[in-house]
C-alpha positions in Angstrom: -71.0 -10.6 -256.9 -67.6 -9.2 -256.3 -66.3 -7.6 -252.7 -63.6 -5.5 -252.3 -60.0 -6.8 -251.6 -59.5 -3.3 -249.6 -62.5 -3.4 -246.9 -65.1 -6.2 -248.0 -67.4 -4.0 -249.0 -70.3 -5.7 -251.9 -69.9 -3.6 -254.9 -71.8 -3.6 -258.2 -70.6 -5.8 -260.9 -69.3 -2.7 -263.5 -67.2 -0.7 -260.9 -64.0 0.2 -260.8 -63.3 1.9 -257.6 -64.8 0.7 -253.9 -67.3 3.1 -253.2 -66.4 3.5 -249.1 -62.5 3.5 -249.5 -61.8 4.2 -253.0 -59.2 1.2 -253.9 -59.1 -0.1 -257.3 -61.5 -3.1 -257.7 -58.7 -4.8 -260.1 -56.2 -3.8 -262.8 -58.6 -4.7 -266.0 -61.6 -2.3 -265.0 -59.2 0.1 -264.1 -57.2 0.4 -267.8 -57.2 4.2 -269.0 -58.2 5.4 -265.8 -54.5 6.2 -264.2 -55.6 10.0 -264.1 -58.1 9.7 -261.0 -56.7 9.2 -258.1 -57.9 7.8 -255.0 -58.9 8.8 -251.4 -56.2 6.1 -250.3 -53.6 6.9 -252.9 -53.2 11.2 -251.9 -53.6 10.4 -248.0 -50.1 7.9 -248.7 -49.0 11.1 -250.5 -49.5 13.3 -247.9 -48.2 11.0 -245.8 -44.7 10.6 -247.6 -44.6 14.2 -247.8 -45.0 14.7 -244.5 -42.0 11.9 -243.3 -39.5 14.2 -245.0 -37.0 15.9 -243.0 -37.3 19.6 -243.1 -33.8 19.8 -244.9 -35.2 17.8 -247.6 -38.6 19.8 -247.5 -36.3 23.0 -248.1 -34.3 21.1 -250.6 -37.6 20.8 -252.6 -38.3 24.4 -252.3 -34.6 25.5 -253.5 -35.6 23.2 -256.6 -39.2 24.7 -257.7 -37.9 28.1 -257.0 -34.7 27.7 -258.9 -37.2 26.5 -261.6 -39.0 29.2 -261.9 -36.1 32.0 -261.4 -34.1 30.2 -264.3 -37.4 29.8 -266.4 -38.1 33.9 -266.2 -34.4 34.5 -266.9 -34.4 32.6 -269.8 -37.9 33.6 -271.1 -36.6 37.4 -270.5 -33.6 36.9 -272.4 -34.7 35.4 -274.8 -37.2 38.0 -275.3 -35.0 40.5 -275.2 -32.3 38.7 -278.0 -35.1 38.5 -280.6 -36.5 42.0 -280.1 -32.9 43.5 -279.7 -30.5 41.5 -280.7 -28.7 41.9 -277.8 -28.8 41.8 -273.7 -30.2 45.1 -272.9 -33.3 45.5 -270.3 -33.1 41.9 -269.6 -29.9 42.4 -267.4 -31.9 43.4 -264.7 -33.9 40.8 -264.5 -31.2 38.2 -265.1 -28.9 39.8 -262.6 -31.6 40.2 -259.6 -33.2 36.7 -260.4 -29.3 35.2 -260.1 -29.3 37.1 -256.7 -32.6 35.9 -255.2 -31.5 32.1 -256.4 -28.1 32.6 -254.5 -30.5 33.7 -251.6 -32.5 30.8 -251.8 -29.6 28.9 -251.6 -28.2 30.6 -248.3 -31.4 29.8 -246.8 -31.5 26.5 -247.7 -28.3 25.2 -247.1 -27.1 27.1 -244.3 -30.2 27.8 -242.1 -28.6 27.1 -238.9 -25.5 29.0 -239.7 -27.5 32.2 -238.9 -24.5 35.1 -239.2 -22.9 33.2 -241.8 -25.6 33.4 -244.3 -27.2 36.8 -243.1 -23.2 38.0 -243.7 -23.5 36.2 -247.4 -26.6 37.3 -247.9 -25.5 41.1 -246.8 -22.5 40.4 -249.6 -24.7 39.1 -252.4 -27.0 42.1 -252.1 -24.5 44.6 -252.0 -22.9 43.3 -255.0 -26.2 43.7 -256.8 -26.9 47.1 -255.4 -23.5 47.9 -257.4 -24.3 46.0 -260.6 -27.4 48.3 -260.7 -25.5 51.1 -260.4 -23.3 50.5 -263.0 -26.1 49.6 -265.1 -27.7 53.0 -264.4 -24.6 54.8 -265.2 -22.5 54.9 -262.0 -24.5 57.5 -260.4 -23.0 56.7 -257.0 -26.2 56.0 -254.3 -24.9 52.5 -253.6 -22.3 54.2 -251.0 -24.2 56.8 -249.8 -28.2 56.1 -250.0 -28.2 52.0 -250.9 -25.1 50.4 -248.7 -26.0 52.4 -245.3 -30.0 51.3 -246.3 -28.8 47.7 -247.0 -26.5 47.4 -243.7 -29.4 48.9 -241.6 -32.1 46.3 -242.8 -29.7 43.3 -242.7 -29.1 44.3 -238.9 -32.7 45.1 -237.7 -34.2 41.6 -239.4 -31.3 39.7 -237.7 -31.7 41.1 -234.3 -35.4 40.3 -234.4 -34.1 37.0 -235.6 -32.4 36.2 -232.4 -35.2 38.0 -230.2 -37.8 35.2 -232.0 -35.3 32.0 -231.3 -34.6 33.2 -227.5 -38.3 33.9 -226.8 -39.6 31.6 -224.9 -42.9 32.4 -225.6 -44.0 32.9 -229.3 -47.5 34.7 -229.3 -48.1 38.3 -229.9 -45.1 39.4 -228.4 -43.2 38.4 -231.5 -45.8 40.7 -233.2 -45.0 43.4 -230.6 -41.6 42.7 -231.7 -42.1 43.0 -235.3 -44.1 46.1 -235.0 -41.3 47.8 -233.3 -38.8 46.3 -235.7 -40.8 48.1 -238.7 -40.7 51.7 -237.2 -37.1 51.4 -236.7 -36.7 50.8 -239.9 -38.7 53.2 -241.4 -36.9 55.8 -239.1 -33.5 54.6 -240.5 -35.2 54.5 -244.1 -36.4 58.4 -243.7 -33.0 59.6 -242.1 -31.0 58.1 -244.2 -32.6 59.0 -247.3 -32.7 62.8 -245.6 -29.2 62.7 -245.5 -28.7 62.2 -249.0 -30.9 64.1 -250.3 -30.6 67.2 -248.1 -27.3 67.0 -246.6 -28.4 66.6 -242.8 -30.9 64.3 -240.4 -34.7 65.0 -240.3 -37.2 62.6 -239.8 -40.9 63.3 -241.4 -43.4 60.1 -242.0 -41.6 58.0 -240.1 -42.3 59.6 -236.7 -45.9 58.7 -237.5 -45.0 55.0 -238.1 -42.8 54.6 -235.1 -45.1 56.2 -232.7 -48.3 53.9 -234.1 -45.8 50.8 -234.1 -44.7 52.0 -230.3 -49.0 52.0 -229.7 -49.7 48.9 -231.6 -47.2 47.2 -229.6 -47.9 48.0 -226.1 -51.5 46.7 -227.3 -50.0 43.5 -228.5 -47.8 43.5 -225.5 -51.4 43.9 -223.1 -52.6 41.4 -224.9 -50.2 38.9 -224.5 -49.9 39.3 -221.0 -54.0 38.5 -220.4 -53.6 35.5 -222.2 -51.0 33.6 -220.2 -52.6 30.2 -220.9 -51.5 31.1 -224.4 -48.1 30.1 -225.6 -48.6 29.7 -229.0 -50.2 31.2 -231.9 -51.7 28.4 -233.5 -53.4 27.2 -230.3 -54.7 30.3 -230.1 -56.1 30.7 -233.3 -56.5 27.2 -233.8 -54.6 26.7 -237.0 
């Protein structure tokens, strides 16, 4: 008759795990069995994971998605070296996979330097928008169509930025918030691109996305205000 060393529990003579908490029953029954884990063994995991600091939680992001940037630059190069014999198409990839790692890296490293990184970040991308253009021939819509675009996004997602960390309640309103964000953009998007294409401001589909975000918000807004005894979104939908 043998018990468990875990929880006392009897268990049959030929086992190797405790049937109520899942410890090994001892290190000879258990040889060649290293793959299975046990109920014990991924709660400590999950456990361990969850002491980590949030820098080092970001630090393990920056690592699996430099990982698999650097992987799809290599693979694409490569790729293109044996097919070619010589970096052609691949540039784009390598260039813009370079960017988003540099990104990453912004956000990692310098999350609570907010206008330091989003200024970076706005440096990073415009130097990309320019490597494309060179890469498409110097066709000149970095200046005029992609800069002015860049600039306007850059300012819109940091505004809402500071809205989200001065709000002192984080429901829907953020979502009224975001809403209202989006048309903006899309009416900075459509004038923007009317300018450069036809010399002169006129707005056409994004009317129709800023006055729905203007009516989804006020809902959102309406919303927020009937549930008072709700300050957070998770409580709310209980995740």
């Amino acid at each position: 008759m043998i018990y468990c060393k875990n929880c006392g529990v009897e268990l049959e003579e030929n086992a190797n795990f405790c049937s109520l908490c899942g410890e090994p029953v001892s290190d000879e029954n258990n040889a060649g069995l290293d793959y299975l884990t046990t109920g014990k063994t991924s709660k400590t995991a999950l456990i361990d994971f969850q002491k980590l600091t949030h820098l080092q939680k970001r630090k393990i992001f920056w690592e699996i998605a430099g990982m698999i940037l650097f992987s799809g630059i290599l693979i694409t190069a490569t790729i293109n070296l044996v097919s070619d014999h010589s970096i052609t198409w691949s540039k784009y990839t390598i260039t813009i996979g370079l960017a988003l790692f540099m990104n990453i890296t912004l956000i990692v490293f310098l999350y609570k330097k907010l206008f330091l990184s989003f200024f970076l970040s706005f440096v990073i991308s415009a130097i990309l928008f320019f490597l494309l253009d060179i890469y498409t021939g110097n066709t000149g819509w970095v200046t005029k169509l992609g800069i002015p675009l860049l600039l306007t996004a850059y300012i819109i997602v940091l505004s809402f930025v500071l809205v989200e960390k001065k709000a002192k309640q984080k429901g829907l309103n953020l979502l009224a918030y975001a809403f209202l964000a989006l048309g903006f953009l899309c009416v900075c998007i459509d004038g923007t691109i009317s300018i450069y294409t036809k010399n002169f401001f006129n707005l056409g589909w994004s009317l129709t996305v800023m006055v729905s975000a203007i009516i989804i918000s006020a809902l959102l807004w309406y919303v927020n205000q009937r549930l008072k005894k709700v300050t957070d979104l998770k409580r709310f939908f209980h995740i």
